[in-house]
C-alpha angles and dihedrals in degrees: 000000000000122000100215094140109107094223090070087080095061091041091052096044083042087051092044101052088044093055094039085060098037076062092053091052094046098045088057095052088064087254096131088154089055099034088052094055096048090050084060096041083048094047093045087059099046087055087053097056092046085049088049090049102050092038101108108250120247098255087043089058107046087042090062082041086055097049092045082053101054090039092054084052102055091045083053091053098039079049102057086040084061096043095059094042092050087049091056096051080051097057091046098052091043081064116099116249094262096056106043079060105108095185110024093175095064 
């Protein structure tokens, strides 16, 4: 299952201050055991929303495939410019001297 709403950032901070102070209230209950394991889930988390806020977005994403697309298009096209005019030289060069002569009086 992928996260790509953006309400899943502000549900994961959210999640991660609550169980950061469920662990200072714990931890001053004289629960360490408990306080410790609400730090982890906190921190976990934590890591989650930064991973949700530095993931690309979709559009941003489409729009930079859509670029690389473009841009693979025009290369194609600039090859097979290159390629003709390759064949051609070839073909040229394959001619015996007289012929490739375009004015043999001069």
């Amino acid at each position: 299952m992928t996260f790509k709403s953006p309400i899943w950032y502000p549900i994961a901070v959210g999640l991660s201050v609550l169980n950061l102070v469920a662990a200072g209230f714990a931890g001053g209950q004289g629960e360490p055991l408990h306080a410790s394991i609400h730090v982890a889930v906190g921190l976990a988390f934590g890591l989650w929303a930064q991973r949700l806020r530095l993931a690309p977005r979709g559009g941003e994403l489409e729009a930079g495939l859509e670029a690389l697309e473009f841009e693979v298009s025009k290369m194609r096209q600039e090859l097979s410019e290159t390629q003709e005019r390759l064949d051609f030289a070839e073909r040229l060069l394959a001619q015996p001297p007289e012929q490739r002569r375009v004015d043999p009086q001069r």
